[in-house]
PDB file of N, CA, C and O in Angstrom, chain B, residues numbered from 101:
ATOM      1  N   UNK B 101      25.186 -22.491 -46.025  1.00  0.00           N
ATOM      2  CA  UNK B 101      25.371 -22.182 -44.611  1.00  0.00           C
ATOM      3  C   UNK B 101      24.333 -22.960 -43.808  1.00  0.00           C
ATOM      4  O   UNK B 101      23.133 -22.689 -43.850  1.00  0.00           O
ATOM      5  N   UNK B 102      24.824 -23.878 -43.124  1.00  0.00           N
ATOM      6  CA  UNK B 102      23.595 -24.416 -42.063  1.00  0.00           C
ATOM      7  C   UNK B 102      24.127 -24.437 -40.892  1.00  0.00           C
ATOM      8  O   UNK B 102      24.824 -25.259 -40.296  1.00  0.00           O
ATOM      9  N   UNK B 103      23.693 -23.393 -40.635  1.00  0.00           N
ATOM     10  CA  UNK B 103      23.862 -23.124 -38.608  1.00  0.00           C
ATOM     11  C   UNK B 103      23.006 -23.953 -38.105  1.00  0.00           C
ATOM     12  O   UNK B 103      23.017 -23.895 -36.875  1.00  0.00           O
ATOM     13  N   UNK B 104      22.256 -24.713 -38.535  1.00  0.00           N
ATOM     14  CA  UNK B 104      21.249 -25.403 -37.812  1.00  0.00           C
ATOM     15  C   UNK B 104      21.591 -26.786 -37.078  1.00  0.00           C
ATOM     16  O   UNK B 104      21.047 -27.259 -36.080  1.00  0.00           O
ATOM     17  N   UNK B 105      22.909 -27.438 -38.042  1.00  0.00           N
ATOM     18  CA  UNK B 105      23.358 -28.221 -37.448  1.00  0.00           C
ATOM     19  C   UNK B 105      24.251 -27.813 -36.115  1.00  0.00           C
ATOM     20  O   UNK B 105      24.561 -28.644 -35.261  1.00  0.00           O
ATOM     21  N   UNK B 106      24.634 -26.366 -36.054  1.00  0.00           N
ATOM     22  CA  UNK B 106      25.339 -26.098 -34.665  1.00  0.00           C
ATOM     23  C   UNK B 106      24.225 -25.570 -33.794  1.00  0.00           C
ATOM     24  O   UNK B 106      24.292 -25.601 -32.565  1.00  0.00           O
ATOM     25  N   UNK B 107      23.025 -25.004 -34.580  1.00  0.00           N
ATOM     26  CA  UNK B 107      22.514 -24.623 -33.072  1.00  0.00           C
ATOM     27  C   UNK B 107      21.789 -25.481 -32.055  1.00  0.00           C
ATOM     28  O   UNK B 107      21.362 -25.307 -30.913  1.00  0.00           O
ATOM     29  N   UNK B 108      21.838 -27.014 -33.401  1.00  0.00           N
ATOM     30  CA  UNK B 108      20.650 -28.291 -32.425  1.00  0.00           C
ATOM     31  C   UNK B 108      21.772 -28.770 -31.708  1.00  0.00           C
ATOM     32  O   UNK B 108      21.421 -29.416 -30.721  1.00  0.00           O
ATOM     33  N   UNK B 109      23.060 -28.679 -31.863  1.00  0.00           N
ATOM     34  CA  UNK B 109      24.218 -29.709 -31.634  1.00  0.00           C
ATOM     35  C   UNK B 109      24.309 -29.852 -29.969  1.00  0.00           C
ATOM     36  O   UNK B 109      24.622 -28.805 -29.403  1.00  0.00           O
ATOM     37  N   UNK B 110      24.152 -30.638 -29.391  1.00  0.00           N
ATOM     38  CA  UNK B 110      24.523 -31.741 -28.119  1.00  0.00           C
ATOM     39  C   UNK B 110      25.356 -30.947 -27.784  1.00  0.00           C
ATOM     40  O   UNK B 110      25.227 -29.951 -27.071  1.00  0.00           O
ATOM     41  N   UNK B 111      26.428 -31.437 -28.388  1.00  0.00           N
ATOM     42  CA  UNK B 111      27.889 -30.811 -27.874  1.00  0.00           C
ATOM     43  C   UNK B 111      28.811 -30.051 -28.931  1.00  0.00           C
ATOM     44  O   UNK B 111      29.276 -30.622 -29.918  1.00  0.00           O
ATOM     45  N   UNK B 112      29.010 -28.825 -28.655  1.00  0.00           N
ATOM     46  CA  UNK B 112      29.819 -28.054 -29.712  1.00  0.00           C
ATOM     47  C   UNK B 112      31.328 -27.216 -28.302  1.00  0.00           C
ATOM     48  O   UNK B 112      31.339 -27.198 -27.072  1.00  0.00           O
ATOM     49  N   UNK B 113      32.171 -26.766 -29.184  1.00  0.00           N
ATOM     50  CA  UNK B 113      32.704 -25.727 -29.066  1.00  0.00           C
ATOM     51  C   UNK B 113      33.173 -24.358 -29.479  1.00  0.00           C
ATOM     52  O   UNK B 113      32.898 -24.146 -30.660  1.00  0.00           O
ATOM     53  N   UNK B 114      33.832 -23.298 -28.849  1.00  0.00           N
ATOM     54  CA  UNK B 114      33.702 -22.247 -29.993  1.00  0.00           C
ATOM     55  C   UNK B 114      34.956 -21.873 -29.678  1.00  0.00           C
ATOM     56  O   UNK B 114      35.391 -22.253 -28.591  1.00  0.00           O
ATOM     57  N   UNK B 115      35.616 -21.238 -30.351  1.00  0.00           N
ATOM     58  CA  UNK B 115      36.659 -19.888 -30.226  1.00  0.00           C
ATOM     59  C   UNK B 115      38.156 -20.772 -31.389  1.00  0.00           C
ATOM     60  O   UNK B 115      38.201 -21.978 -31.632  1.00  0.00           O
ATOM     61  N   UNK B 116      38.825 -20.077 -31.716  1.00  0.00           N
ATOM     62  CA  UNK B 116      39.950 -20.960 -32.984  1.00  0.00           C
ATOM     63  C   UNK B 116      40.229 -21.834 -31.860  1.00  0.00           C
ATOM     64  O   UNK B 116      39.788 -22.963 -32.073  1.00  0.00           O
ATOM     65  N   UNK B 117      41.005 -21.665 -30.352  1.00  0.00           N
ATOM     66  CA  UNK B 117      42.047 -22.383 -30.149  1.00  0.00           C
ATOM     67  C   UNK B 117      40.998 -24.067 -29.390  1.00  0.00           C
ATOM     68  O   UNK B 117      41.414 -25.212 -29.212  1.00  0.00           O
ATOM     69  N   UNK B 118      40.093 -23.675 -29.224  1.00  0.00           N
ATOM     70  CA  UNK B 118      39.364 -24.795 -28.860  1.00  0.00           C
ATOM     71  C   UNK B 118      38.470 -26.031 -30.023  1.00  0.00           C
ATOM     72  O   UNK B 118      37.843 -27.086 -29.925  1.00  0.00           O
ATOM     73  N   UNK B 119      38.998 -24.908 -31.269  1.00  0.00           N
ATOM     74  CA  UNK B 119      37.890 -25.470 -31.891  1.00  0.00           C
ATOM     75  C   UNK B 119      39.010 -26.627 -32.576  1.00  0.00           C
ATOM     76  O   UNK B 119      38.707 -27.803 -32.776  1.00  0.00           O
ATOM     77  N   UNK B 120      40.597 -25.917 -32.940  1.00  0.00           N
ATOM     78  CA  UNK B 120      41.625 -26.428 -33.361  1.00  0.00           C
ATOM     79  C   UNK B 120      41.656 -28.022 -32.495  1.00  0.00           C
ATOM     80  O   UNK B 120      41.469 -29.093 -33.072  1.00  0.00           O
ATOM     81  N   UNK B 121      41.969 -27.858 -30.819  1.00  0.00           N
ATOM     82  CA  UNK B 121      42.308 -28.870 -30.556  1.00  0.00           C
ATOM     83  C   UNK B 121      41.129 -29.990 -30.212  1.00  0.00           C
ATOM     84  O   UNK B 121      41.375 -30.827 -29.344  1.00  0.00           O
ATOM     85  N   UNK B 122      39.866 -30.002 -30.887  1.00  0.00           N
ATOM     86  CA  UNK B 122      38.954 -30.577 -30.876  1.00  0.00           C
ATOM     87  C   UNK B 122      39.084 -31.222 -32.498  1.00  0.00           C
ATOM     88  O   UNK B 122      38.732 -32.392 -32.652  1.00  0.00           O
ATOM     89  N   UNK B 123      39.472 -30.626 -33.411  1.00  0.00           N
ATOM     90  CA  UNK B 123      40.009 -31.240 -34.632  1.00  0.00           C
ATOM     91  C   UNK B 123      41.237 -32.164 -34.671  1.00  0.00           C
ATOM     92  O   UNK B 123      41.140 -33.280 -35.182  1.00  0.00           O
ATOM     93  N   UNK B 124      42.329 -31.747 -34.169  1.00  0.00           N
ATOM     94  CA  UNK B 124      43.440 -32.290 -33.644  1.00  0.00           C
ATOM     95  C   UNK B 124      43.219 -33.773 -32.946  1.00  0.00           C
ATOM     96  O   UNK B 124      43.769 -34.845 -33.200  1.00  0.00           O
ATOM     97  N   UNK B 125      42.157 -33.415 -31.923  1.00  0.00           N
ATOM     98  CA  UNK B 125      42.017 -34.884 -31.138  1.00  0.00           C
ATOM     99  C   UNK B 125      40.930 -35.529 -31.740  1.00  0.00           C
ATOM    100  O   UNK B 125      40.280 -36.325 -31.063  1.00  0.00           O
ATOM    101  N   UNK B 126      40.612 -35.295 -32.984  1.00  0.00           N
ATOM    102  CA  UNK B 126      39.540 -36.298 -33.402  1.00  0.00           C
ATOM    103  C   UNK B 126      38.396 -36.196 -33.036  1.00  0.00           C
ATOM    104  O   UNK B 126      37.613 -37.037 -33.479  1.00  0.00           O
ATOM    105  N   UNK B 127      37.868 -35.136 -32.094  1.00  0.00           N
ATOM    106  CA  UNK B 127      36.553 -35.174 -31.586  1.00  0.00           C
ATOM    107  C   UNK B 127      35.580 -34.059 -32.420  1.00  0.00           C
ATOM    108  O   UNK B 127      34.543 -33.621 -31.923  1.00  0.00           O
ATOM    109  N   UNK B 128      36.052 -33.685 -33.707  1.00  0.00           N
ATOM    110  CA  UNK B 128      34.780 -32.567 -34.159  1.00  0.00           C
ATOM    111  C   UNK B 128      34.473 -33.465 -35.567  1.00  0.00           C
ATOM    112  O   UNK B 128      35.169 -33.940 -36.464  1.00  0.00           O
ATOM    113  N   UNK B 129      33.173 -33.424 -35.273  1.00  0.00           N
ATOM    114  CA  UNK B 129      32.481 -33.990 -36.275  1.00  0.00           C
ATOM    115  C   UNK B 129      32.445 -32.950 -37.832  1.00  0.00           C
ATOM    116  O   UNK B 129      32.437 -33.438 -38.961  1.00  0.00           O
ATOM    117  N   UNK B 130      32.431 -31.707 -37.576  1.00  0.00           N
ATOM    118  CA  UNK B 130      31.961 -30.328 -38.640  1.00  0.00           C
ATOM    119  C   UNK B 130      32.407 -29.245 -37.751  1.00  0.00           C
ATOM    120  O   UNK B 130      32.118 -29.044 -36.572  1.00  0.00           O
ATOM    121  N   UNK B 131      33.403 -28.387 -38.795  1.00  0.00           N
ATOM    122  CA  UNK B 131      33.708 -27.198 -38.334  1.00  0.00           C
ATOM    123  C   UNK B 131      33.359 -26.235 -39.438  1.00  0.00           C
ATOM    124  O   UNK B 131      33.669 -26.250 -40.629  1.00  0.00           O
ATOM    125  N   UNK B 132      32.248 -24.948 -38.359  1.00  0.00           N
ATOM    126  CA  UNK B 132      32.289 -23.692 -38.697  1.00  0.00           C
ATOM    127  C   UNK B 132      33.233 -23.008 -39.127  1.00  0.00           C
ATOM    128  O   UNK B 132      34.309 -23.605 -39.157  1.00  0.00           O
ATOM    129  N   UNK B 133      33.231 -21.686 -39.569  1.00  0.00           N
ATOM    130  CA  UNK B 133      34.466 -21.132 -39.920  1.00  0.00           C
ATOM    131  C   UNK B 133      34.045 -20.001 -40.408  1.00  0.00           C
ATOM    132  O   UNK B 133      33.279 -20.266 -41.335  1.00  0.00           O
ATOM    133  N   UNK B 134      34.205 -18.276 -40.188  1.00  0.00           N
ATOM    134  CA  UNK B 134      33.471 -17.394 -39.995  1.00  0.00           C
ATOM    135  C   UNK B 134      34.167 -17.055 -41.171  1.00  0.00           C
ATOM    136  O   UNK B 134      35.330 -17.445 -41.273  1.00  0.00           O
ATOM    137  N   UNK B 135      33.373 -16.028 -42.580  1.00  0.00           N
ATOM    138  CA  UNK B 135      34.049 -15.413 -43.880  1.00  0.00           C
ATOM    139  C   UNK B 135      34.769 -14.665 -43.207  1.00  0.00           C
ATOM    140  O   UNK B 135      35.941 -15.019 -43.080  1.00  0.00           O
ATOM    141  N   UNK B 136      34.414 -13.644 -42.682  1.00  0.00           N
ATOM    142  CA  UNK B 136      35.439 -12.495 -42.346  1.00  0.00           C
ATOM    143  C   UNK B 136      36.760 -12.436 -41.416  1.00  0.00           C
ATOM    144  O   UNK B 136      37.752 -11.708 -41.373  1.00  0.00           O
ATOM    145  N   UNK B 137      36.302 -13.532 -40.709  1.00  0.00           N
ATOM    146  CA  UNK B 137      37.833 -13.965 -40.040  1.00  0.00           C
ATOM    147  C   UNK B 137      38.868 -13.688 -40.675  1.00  0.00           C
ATOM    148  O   UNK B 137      38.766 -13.488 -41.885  1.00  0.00           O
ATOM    149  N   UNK B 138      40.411 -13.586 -39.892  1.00  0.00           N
ATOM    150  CA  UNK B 138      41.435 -13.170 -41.056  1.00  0.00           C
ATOM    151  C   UNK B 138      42.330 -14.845 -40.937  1.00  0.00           C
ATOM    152  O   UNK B 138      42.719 -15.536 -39.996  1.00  0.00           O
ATOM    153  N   UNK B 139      42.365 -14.977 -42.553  1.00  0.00           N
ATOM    154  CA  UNK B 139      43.362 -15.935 -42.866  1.00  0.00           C
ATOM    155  C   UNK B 139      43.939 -16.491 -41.902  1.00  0.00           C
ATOM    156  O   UNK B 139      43.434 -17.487 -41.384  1.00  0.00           O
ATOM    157  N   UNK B 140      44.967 -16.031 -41.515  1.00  0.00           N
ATOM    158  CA  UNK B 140      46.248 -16.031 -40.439  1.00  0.00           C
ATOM    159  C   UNK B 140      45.473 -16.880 -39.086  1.00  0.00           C
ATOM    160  O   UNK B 140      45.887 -17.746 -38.316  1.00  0.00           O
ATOM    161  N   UNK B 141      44.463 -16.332 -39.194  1.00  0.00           N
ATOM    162  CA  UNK B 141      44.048 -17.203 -37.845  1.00  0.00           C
ATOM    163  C   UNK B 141      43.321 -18.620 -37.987  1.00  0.00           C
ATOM    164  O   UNK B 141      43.163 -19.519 -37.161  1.00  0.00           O
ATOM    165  N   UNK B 142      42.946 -18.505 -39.280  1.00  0.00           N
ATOM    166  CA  UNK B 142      41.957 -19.617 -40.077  1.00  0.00           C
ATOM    167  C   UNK B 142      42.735 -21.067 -40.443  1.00  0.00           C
ATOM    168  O   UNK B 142      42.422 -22.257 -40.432  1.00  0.00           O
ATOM    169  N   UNK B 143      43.935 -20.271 -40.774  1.00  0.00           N
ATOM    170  CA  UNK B 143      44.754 -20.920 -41.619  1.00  0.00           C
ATOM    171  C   UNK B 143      45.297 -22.810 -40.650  1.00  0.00           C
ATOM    172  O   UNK B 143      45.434 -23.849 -41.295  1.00  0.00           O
ATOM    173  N   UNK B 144      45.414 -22.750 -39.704  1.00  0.00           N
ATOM    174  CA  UNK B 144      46.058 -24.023 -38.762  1.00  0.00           C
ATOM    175  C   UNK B 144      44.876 -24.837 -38.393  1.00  0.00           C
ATOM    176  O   UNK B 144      45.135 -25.961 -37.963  1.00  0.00           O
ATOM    177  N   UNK B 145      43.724 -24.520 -38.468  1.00  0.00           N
ATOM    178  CA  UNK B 145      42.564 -25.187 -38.477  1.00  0.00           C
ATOM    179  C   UNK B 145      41.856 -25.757 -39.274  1.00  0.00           C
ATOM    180  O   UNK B 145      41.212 -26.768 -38.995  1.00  0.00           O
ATOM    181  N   UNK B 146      41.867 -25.066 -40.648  1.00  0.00           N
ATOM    182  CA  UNK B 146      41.712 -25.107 -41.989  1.00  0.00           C
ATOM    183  C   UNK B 146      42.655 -26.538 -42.438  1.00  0.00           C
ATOM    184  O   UNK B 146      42.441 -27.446 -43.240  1.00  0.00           O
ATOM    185  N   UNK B 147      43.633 -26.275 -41.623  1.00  0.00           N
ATOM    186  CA  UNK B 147      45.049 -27.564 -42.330  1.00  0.00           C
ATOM    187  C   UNK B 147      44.731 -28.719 -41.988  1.00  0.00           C
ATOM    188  O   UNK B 147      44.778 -29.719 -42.704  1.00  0.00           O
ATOM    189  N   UNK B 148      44.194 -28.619 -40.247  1.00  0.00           N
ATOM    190  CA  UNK B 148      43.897 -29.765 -39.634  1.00  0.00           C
ATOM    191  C   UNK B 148      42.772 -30.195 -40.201  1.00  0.00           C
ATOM    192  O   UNK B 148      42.813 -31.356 -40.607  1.00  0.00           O
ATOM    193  N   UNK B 149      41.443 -29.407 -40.401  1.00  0.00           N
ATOM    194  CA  UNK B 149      40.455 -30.436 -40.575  1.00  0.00           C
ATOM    195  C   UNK B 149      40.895 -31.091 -42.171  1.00  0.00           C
ATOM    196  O   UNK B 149      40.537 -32.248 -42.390  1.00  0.00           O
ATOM    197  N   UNK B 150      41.547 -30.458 -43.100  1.00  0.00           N
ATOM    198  CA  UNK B 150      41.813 -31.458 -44.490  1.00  0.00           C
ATOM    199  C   UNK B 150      42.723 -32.487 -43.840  1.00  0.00           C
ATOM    200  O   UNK B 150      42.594 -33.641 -44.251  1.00  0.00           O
ATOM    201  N   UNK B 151      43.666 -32.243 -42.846  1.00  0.00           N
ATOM    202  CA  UNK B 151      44.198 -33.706 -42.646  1.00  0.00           C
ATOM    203  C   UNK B 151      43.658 -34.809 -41.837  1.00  0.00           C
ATOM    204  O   UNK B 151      44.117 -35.946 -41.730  1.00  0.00           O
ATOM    205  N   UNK B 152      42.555 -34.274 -41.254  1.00  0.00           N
ATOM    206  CA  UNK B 152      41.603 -35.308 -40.230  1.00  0.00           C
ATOM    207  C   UNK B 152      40.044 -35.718 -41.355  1.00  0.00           C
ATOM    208  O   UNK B 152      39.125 -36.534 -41.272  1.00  0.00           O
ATOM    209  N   UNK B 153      40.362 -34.844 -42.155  1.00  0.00           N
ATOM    210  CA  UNK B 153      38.662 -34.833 -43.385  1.00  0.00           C
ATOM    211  C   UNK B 153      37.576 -34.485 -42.390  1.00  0.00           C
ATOM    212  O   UNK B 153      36.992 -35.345 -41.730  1.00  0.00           O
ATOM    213  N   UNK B 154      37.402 -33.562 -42.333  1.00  0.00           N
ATOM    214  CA  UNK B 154      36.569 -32.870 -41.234  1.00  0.00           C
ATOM    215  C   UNK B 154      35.763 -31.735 -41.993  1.00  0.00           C
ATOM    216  O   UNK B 154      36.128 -30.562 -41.925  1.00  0.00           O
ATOM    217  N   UNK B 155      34.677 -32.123 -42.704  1.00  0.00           N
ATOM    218  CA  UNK B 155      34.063 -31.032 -43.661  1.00  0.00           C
ATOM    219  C   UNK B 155      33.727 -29.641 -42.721  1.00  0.00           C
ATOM    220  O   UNK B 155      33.305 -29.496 -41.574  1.00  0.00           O
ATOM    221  N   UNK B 156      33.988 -29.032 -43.418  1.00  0.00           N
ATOM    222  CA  UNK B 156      34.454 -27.346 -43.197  1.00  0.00           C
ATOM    223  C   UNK B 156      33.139 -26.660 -43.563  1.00  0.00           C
ATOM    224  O   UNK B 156      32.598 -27.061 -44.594  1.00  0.00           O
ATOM    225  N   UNK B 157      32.373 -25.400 -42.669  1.00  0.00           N
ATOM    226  CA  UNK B 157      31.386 -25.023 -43.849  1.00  0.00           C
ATOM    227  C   UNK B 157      31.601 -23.768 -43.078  1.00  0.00           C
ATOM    228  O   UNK B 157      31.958 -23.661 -41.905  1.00  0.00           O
ATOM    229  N   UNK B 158      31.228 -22.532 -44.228  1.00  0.00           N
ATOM    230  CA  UNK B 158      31.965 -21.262 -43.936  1.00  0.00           C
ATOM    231  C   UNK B 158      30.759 -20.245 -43.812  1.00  0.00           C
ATOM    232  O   UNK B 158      29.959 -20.136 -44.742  1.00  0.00           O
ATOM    233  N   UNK B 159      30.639 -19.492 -42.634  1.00  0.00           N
ATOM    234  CA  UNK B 159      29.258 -18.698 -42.003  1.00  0.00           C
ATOM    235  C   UNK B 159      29.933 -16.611 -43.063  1.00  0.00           C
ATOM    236  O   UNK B 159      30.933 -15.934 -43.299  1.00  0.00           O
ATOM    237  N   UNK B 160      28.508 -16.638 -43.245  1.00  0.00           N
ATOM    238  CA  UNK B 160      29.098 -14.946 -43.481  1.00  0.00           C
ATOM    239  C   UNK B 160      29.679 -14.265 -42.607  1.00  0.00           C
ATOM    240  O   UNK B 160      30.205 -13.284 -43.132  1.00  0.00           O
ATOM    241  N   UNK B 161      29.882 -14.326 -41.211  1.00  0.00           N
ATOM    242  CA  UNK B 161      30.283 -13.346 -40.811  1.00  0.00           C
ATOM    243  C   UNK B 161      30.783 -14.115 -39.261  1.00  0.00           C
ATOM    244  O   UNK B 161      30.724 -15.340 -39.149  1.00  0.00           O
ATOM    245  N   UNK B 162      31.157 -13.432 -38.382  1.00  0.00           N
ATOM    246  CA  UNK B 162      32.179 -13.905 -37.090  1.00  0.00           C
ATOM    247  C   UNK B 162      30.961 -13.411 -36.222  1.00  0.00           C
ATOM    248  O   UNK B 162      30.735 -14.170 -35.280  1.00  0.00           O
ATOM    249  N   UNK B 163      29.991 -12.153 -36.324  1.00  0.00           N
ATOM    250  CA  UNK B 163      28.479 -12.239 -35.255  1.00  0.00           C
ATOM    251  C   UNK B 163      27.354 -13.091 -35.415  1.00  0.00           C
ATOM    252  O   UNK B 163      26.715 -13.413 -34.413  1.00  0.00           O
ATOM    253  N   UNK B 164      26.885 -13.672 -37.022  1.00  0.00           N
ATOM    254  CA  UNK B 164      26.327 -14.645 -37.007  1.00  0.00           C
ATOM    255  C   UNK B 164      27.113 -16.444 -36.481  1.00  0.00           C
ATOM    256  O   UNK B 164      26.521 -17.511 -36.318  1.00  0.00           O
ATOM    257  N   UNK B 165      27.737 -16.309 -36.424  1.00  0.00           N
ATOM    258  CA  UNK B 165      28.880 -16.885 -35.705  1.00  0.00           C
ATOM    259  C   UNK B 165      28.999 -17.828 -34.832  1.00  0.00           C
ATOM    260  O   UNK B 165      29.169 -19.046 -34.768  1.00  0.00           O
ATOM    261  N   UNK B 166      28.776 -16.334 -33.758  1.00  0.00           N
ATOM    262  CA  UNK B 166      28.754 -16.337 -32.708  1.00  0.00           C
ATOM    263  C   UNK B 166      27.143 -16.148 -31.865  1.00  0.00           C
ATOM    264  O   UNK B 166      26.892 -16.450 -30.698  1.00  0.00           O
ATOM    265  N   UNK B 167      26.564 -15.776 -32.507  1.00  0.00           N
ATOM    266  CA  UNK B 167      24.954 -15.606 -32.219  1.00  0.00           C
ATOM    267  C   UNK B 167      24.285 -17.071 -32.402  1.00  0.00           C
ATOM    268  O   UNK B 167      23.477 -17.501 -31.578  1.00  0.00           O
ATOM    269  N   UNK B 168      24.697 -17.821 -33.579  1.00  0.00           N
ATOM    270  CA  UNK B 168      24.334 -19.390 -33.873  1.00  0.00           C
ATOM    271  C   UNK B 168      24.470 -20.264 -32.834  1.00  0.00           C
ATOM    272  O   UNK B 168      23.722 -21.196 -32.541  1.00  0.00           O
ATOM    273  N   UNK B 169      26.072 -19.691 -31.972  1.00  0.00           N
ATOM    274  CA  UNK B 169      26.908 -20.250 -30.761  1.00  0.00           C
ATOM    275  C   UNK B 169      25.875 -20.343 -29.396  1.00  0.00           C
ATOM    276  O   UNK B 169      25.791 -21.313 -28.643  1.00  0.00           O
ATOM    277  N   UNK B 170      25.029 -18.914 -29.281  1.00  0.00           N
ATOM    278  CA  UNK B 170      24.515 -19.096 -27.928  1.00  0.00           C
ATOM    279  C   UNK B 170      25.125 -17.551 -27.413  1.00  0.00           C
ATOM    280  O   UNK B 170      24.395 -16.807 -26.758  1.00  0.00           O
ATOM    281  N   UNK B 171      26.557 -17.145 -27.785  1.00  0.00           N
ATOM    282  CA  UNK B 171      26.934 -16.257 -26.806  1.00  0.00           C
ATOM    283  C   UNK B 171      27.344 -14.697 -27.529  1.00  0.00           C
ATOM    284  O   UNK B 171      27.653 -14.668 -28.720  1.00  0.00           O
ATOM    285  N   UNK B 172      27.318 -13.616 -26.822  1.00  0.00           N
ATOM    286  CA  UNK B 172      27.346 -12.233 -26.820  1.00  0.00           C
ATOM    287  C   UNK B 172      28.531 -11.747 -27.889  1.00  0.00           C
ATOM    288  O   UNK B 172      28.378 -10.680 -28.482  1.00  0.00           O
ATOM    289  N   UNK B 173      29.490 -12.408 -28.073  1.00  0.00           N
ATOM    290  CA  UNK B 173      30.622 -12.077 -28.698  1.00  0.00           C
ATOM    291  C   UNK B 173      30.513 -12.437 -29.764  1.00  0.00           C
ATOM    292  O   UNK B 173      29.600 -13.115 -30.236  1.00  0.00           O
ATOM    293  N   UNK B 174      31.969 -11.783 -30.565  1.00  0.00           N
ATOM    294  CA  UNK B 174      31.784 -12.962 -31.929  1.00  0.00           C
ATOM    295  C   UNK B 174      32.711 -13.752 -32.265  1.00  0.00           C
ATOM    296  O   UNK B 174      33.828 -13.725 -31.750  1.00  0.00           O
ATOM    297  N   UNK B 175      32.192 -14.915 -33.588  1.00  0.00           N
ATOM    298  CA  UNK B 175      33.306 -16.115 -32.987  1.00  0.00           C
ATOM    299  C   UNK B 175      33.867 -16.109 -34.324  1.00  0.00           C
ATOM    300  O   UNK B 175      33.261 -15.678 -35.305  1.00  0.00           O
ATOM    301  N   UNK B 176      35.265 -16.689 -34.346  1.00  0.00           N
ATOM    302  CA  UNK B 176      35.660 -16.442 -35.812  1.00  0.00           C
ATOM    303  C   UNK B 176      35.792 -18.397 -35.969  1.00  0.00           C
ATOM    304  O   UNK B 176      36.193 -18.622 -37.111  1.00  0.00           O
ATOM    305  N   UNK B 177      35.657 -19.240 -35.478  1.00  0.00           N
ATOM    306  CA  UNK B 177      35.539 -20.435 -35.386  1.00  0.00           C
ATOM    307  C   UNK B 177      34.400 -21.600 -34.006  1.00  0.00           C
ATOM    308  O   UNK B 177      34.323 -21.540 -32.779  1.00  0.00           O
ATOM    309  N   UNK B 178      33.760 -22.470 -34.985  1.00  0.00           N
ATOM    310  CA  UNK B 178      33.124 -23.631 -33.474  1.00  0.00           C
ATOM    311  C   UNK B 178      33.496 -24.755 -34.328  1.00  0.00           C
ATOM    312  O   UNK B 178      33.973 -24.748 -35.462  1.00  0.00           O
ATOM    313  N   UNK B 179      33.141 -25.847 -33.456  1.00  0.00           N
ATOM    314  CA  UNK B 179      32.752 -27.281 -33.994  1.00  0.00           C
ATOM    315  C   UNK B 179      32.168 -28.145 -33.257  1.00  0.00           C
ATOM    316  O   UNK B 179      32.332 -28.241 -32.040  1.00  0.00           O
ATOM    317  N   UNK B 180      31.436 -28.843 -33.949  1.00  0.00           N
ATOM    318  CA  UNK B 180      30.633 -29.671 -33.414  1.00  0.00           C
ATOM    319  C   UNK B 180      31.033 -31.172 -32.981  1.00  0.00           C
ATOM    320  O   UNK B 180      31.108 -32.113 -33.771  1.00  0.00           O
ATOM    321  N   UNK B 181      31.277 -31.238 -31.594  1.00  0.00           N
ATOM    322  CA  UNK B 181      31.678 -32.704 -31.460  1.00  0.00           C
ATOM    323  C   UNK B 181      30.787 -33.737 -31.405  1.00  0.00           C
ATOM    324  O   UNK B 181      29.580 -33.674 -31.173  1.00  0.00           O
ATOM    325  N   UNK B 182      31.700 -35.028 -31.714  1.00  0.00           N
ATOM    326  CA  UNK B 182      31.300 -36.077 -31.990  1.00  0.00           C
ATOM    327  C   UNK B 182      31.012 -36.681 -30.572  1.00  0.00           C
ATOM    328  O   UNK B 182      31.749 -36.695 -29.586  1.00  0.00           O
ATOM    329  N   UNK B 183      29.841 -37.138 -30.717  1.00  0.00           N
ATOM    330  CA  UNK B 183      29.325 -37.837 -29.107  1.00  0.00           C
ATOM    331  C   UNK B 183      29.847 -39.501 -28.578  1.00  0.00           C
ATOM    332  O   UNK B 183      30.052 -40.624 -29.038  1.00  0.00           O
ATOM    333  N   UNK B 184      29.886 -38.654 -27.161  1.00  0.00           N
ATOM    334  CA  UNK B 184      31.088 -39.563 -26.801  1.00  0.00           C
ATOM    335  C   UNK B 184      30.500 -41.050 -26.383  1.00  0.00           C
ATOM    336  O   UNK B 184      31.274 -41.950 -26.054  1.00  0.00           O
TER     337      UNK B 184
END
C-alpha cells in the first residue's frame, strides 16, 4: 500500500466515475482502489486500467481512502494523473 504516492501527487482524482474516465482518457498514471469496495462497482475500472496497463494498487479500506485523498468522506476509488 503506498498512499504516499497519492498524497504527494500534483494532480489526482477521486470517486469511481471520475477516476474511470481519467483511465479511459489516458490521463491516470496509478489507480487506487479501496479492499472493501464492492466488486460491482470496482469491476469497469479494474477492466480499463488492464486495458490501458495502468498499475492498480489496492488500499485496506474506502476511509483510509479517502483520508489519503484530503477529504471527509470515503472513497472507494482515486488516481493519479499524469502531468500535463
Amino acid at each position: 500500500m503506498d498512499l504516499d504516492a497519492l498524497k504527494t501527487a500534483d494532480r489526482y482524482v477521486t470517486g469511481t466515475k471520475q477516476t474511470l474516465k481519467a483511465v479511459q482518457a489516458g490521463k491516470a498514471s496509478r489507480v487506487f482502489v479501496a479492499g472493501d469496495a464492492e466488486d460491482r462497482v470496482l469491476r469497469p475500472i479494474l477492466a480499463a486500467c488492464a486495458e490501458k496497463a495502468v498499475p492498480v494498487s489496492r488500499v485496506e479500506s474506502m476511509d483510509a481512502l479517502g483520508k489519503a485523498c484530503g477529504i471527509k468522506v470515503k472513497a472507494a476509488a482515486a488516481a493519479v494523473l499524469l502531468p500535463e
